[in-house]
C-alpha positions in Angstrom: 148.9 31.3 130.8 150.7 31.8 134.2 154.4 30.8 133.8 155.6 28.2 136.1 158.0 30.1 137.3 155.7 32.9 138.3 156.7 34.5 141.9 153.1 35.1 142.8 152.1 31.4 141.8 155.5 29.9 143.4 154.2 32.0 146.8 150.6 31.2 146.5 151.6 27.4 146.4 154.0 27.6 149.5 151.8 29.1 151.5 149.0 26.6 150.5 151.8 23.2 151.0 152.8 25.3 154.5 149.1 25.9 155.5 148.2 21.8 155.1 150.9 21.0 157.2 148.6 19.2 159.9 150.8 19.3 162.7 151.3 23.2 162.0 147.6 23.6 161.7 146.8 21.5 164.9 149.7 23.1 167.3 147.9 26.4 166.1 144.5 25.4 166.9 145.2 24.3 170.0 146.9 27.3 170.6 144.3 29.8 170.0 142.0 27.8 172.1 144.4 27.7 174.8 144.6 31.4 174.3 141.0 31.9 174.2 140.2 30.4 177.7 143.0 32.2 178.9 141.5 35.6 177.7 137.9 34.3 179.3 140.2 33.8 182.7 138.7 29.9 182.7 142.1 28.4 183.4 143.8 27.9 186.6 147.0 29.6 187.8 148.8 26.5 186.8 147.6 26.2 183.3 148.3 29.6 182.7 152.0 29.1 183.8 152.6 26.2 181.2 149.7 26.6 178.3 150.0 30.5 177.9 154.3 30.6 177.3 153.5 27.3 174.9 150.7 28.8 172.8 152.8 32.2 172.3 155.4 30.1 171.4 153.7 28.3 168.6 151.4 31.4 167.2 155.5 32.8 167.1 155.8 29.6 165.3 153.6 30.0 163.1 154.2 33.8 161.6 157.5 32.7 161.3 157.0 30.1 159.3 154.4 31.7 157.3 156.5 34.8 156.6 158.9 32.3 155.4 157.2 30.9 153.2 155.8 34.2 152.0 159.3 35.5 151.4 160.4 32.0 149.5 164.0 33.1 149.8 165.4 29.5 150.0 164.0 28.5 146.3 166.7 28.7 143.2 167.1 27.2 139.8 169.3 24.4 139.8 171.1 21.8 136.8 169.5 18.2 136.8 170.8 15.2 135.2 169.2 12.0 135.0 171.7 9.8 136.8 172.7 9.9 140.7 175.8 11.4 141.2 176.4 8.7 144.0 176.2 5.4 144.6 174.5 3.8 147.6 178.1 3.9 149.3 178.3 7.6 148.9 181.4 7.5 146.7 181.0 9.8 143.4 180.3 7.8 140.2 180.7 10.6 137.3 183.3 14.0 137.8 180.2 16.3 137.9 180.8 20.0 138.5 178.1 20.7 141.4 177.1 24.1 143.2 175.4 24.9 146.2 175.0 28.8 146.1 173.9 29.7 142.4 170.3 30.4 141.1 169.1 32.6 143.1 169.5 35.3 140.7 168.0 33.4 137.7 164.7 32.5 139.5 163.9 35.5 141.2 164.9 37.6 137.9 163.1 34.8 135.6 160.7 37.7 134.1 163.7 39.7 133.3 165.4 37.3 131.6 162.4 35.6 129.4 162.0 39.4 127.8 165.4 39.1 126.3 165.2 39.2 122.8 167.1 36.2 121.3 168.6 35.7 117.9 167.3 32.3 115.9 168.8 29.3 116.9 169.0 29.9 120.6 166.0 28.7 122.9 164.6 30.9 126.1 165.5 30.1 129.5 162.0 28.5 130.2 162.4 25.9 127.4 164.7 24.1 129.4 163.0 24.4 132.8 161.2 20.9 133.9 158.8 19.7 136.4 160.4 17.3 138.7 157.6 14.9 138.4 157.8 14.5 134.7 161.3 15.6 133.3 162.1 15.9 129.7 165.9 16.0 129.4 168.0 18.2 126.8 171.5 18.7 125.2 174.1 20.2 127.4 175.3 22.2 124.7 172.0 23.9 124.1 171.8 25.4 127.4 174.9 26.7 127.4 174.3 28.7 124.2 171.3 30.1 126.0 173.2 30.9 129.1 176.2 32.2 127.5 173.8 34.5 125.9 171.8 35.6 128.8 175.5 36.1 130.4 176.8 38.4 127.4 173.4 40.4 126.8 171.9 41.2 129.8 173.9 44.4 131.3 173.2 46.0 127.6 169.2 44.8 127.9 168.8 46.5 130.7 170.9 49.7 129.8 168.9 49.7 126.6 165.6 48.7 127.9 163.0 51.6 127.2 160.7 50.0 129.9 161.5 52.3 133.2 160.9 48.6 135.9 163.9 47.5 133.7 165.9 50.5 133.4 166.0 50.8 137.7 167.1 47.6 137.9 170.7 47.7 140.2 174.2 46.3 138.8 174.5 44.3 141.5 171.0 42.1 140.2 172.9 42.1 136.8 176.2 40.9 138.9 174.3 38.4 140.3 172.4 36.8 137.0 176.3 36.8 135.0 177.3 34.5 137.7 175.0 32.4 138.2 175.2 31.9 134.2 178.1 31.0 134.9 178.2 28.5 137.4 175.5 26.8 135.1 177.6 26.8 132.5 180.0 25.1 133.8 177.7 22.4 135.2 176.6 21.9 131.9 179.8 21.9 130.4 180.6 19.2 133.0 177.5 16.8 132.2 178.3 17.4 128.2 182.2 16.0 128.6 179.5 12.8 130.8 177.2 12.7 127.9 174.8 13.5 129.9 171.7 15.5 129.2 170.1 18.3 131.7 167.4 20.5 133.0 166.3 23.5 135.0 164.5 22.7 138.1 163.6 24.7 140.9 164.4 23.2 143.7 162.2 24.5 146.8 164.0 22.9 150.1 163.9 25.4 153.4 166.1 23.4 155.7 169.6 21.5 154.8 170.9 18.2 156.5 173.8 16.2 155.2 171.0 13.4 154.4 169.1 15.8 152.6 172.2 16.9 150.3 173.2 13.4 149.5 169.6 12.4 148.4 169.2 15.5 146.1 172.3 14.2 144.5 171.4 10.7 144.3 168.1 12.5 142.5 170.6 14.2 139.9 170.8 17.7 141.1 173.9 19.2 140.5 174.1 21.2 143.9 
Protein backbone atom coordinates (compact mmCIF):
# COMPACT_ATOMS: atom_id res chain seq x y z
CA UNK A 1 0.00 0.00 0.00
CA UNK A 2 1.27 3.48 -1.20
CA UNK A 3 1.64 5.82 1.92
CA UNK A 4 -0.29 8.97 1.63
CA UNK A 5 2.43 10.82 2.16
CA UNK A 6 4.39 9.26 -0.70
CA UNK A 7 6.38 12.07 -2.91
CA UNK A 8 5.82 10.23 -6.11
CA UNK A 9 1.93 9.99 -5.39
CA UNK A 10 1.79 13.66 -3.77
CA UNK A 11 3.57 14.67 -7.44
CA UNK A 12 1.59 12.50 -9.58
CA UNK A 13 -1.68 14.06 -8.03
CA UNK A 14 -0.45 17.80 -8.53
CA UNK A 15 0.39 17.46 -11.81
CA UNK A 16 -3.03 15.61 -12.52
CA UNK A 17 -5.20 18.76 -10.27
CA UNK A 18 -2.63 21.31 -12.37
CA UNK A 19 -3.28 19.50 -15.78
CA UNK A 20 -7.49 19.84 -15.26
CA UNK A 21 -7.13 23.27 -14.72
CA UNK A 22 -9.44 24.29 -17.75
CA UNK A 23 -8.40 27.66 -18.23
CA UNK A 24 -4.61 26.37 -18.14
CA UNK A 25 -5.58 23.66 -20.60
CA UNK A 26 -7.60 26.08 -22.93
CA UNK A 27 -4.92 29.22 -22.83
CA UNK A 28 -2.49 26.24 -23.97
CA UNK A 29 -4.57 24.96 -26.66
CA UNK A 30 -5.15 27.96 -28.16
CA UNK A 31 -1.71 28.67 -27.96
CA UNK A 32 -0.28 25.85 -29.92
CA UNK A 33 -2.82 26.47 -32.54
CA UNK A 34 -1.92 29.95 -32.66
CA UNK A 35 1.65 28.71 -32.95
CA UNK A 36 0.79 26.15 -35.51
CA UNK A 37 -0.62 28.60 -38.14
CA UNK A 38 2.15 30.75 -37.46
CA UNK A 39 4.64 27.95 -38.35
CA UNK A 40 2.33 27.22 -41.62
CA UNK A 41 2.93 31.24 -42.30
CA UNK A 42 -1.31 31.41 -42.56
CA UNK A 43 -1.49 34.50 -40.38
CA UNK A 44 -1.12 38.05 -41.25
CA UNK A 45 1.65 40.46 -40.24
CA UNK A 46 -0.66 41.73 -37.63
CA UNK A 47 -1.63 38.55 -36.05
CA UNK A 48 1.77 37.60 -35.82
CA UNK A 49 2.60 40.84 -33.86
CA UNK A 50 -0.03 40.21 -31.06
CA UNK A 51 -0.84 36.13 -31.15
CA UNK A 52 2.88 34.97 -31.49
CA UNK A 53 4.37 37.21 -28.11
CA UNK A 54 0.85 35.87 -26.32
CA UNK A 55 1.19 32.18 -27.11
CA UNK A 56 5.04 32.18 -26.06
CA UNK A 57 3.88 33.77 -23.20
CA UNK A 58 1.46 31.23 -22.07
CA UNK A 59 3.46 27.90 -23.35
CA UNK A 60 6.16 29.96 -20.66
CA UNK A 61 3.16 29.80 -18.58
CA UNK A 62 2.58 26.62 -18.69
CA UNK A 63 6.31 24.91 -18.04
CA UNK A 64 6.36 27.08 -15.26
CA UNK A 65 3.62 26.05 -13.74
CA UNK A 66 4.11 22.47 -14.52
CA UNK A 67 7.66 22.45 -13.18
CA UNK A 68 6.07 23.81 -10.24
CA UNK A 69 4.04 21.52 -9.60
CA UNK A 70 6.50 18.89 -10.38
CA UNK A 71 8.88 20.25 -7.82
CA UNK A 72 5.90 20.58 -4.98
CA UNK A 73 8.15 22.73 -2.96
CA UNK A 74 5.30 24.81 -1.42
CA UNK A 75 3.67 21.57 0.38
CA UNK A 76 4.50 21.00 4.36
CA UNK A 77 3.02 19.18 7.29
CA UNK A 78 1.21 21.34 9.43
CA UNK A 79 -0.88 21.08 13.32
CA UNK A 80 -4.74 21.11 12.88
CA UNK A 81 -7.28 21.66 15.57
CA UNK A 82 -10.79 21.37 15.19
CA UNK A 83 -11.93 24.91 16.13
CA UNK A 84 -11.15 28.24 14.12
CA UNK A 85 -8.66 30.14 15.63
CA UNK A 86 -10.82 33.39 14.69
CA UNK A 87 -13.94 34.63 14.75
CA UNK A 88 -15.82 36.18 11.86
CA UNK A 89 -14.33 39.64 13.21
CA UNK A 90 -10.84 38.42 12.84
CA UNK A 91 -10.02 38.79 16.59
CA UNK A 92 -8.21 35.50 18.00
CA UNK A 93 -10.52 33.33 20.20
CA UNK A 94 -8.04 30.67 21.90
CA UNK A 95 -3.93 31.75 22.61
CA UNK A 96 -2.77 29.20 19.98
CA UNK A 97 0.93 29.00 19.22
CA UNK A 98 0.89 29.17 15.18
CA UNK A 99 3.79 28.86 12.53
CA UNK A 100 4.15 29.72 9.13
CA UNK A 101 7.68 28.27 8.08
CA UNK A 102 7.94 24.68 9.71
CA UNK A 103 7.23 21.27 8.01
CA UNK A 104 9.03 21.30 5.30
CA UNK A 105 11.53 19.06 6.67
CA UNK A 106 9.04 16.51 8.13
CA UNK A 107 7.12 15.91 4.77
CA UNK A 108 9.78 15.81 2.44
CA UNK A 109 11.88 13.49 4.93
CA UNK A 110 8.52 11.48 5.85
CA UNK A 111 10.30 8.06 4.60
CA UNK A 112 13.16 8.75 6.89
CA UNK A 113 11.30 9.36 9.73
CA UNK A 114 8.57 6.30 9.53
CA UNK A 115 11.91 3.80 9.55
CA UNK A 116 12.66 4.96 13.00
CA UNK A 117 12.46 2.28 15.23
CA UNK A 118 10.14 3.29 18.18
CA UNK A 119 10.05 1.89 21.72
CA UNK A 120 6.22 0.61 22.90
CA UNK A 121 4.02 3.17 23.81
CA UNK A 122 4.88 5.78 21.25
CA UNK A 123 2.92 5.88 17.92
CA UNK A 124 4.67 6.67 14.23
CA UNK A 125 4.51 9.90 12.70
CA UNK A 126 1.80 8.69 10.15
CA UNK A 127 -0.62 7.63 12.79
CA UNK A 128 -1.42 11.09 13.43
CA UNK A 129 -1.50 12.35 9.87
CA UNK A 130 -5.27 13.03 8.54
CA UNK A 131 -7.09 13.61 5.39
CA UNK A 132 -8.59 16.98 5.39
CA UNK A 133 -11.84 15.73 4.21
CA UNK A 134 -12.45 13.26 6.99
CA UNK A 135 -10.27 14.13 10.18
CA UNK A 136 -9.94 11.94 13.15
CA UNK A 137 -8.57 14.16 15.94
CA UNK A 138 -5.95 12.92 18.76
CA UNK A 139 -4.38 13.85 22.17
CA UNK A 140 -1.93 16.60 22.18
CA UNK A 141 0.11 14.89 24.48
CA UNK A 142 0.56 11.87 22.25
CA UNK A 143 2.13 13.77 19.48
CA UNK A 144 4.40 15.29 21.42
CA UNK A 145 5.87 12.03 22.77
CA UNK A 146 6.26 11.06 19.18
CA UNK A 147 7.91 14.29 18.15
CA UNK A 148 10.04 14.65 21.11
CA UNK A 149 11.24 11.34 20.03
CA UNK A 150 11.72 11.82 16.49
CA UNK A 151 13.58 15.21 17.79
CA UNK A 152 15.98 13.22 20.32
CA UNK A 153 16.70 10.02 17.91
CA UNK A 154 17.07 11.03 14.62
CA UNK A 155 20.91 12.40 14.39
CA UNK A 156 21.89 8.84 16.14
CA UNK A 157 19.41 6.90 13.43
CA UNK A 158 21.03 8.20 10.76
CA UNK A 159 24.73 7.93 12.25
CA UNK A 160 23.81 4.37 13.06
CA UNK A 161 21.85 3.49 10.04
CA UNK A 162 23.58 0.53 8.20
CA UNK A 163 21.47 1.50 5.02
CA UNK A 164 24.16 3.76 2.80
CA UNK A 165 20.71 6.36 1.25
CA UNK A 166 20.51 7.04 5.14
CA UNK A 167 24.01 7.16 6.13
CA UNK A 168 24.64 10.23 3.18
CA UNK A 169 21.96 12.00 4.42
CA UNK A 170 23.50 15.88 5.37
CA UNK A 171 23.28 17.46 9.02
CA UNK A 172 21.72 20.22 7.80
CA UNK A 173 18.32 17.69 6.70
CA UNK A 174 18.79 16.40 10.37
CA UNK A 175 18.94 20.38 11.52
CA UNK A 176 16.06 20.89 9.71
CA UNK A 177 13.69 17.78 10.93
CA UNK A 178 14.86 18.78 15.08
CA UNK A 179 13.28 22.04 14.39
CA UNK A 180 10.49 21.53 12.91
CA UNK A 181 9.85 18.98 15.83
CA UNK A 182 10.06 21.52 17.60
CA UNK A 183 7.91 24.15 16.42
CA UNK A 184 5.20 21.23 16.49
CA UNK A 185 5.82 20.66 19.74
CA UNK A 186 5.06 23.62 20.80
CA UNK A 187 1.86 23.97 18.87
CA UNK A 188 0.80 20.97 20.45
CA UNK A 189 1.75 21.89 23.70
CA UNK A 190 -0.31 25.13 23.03
CA UNK A 191 -3.69 23.23 21.92
CA UNK A 192 -3.10 20.68 25.12
CA UNK A 193 -3.02 23.83 27.85
CA UNK A 194 -6.82 24.65 25.10
CA UNK A 195 -7.87 21.15 25.54
CA UNK A 196 -7.82 20.86 22.30
CA UNK A 197 -7.05 17.77 20.19
CA UNK A 198 -4.78 17.77 16.78
CA UNK A 199 -3.59 16.39 13.63
CA UNK A 200 -1.07 16.28 10.79
CA UNK A 201 -2.13 17.65 7.59
CA UNK A 202 -0.44 18.47 4.65
CA UNK A 203 -1.35 21.37 3.56
CA UNK A 204 -0.71 21.91 -0.41
CA UNK A 205 -1.32 25.88 -1.06
CA UNK A 206 1.21 27.45 -3.88
CA UNK A 207 0.19 31.08 -3.55
CA UNK A 208 -0.44 33.19 -0.13
CA UNK A 209 -2.93 36.23 0.26
CA UNK A 210 -3.93 37.64 3.60
CA UNK A 211 -7.52 36.15 2.81
CA UNK A 212 -6.10 32.91 2.26
CA UNK A 213 -4.13 32.95 5.72
CA UNK A 214 -7.14 33.96 7.66
CA UNK A 215 -9.39 31.14 6.14
CA UNK A 216 -6.82 28.38 6.82
CA UNK A 217 -7.03 29.58 10.40
CA UNK A 218 -10.62 29.86 10.61
CA UNK A 219 -10.23 25.91 9.18
CA UNK A 220 -7.88 25.17 12.38
CA UNK A 221 -4.46 25.17 10.95
CA UNK A 222 -2.10 26.29 13.18
CA UNK A 223 0.07 28.32 10.58
Amino acid sequence: MIHPLNKHRRRTIRIICALMNPILLIASFMAVIILTFAYLSALSIGQLVVGLPVSCLVIYWFFQIFLEEYRGEYERIVVRTNRSLYLSDFSKTINVFTDFSAGFFLLNNIQLIESISLPKGIRRFSYFYEDSKNPQWHDPKECINTLLYIKNSIVDFIESSQTKNIKRINSEIAIGIQRDCEVFISICESLEKNNLPCNFSLLSQSGWTHDIHLDYNKNGYCI
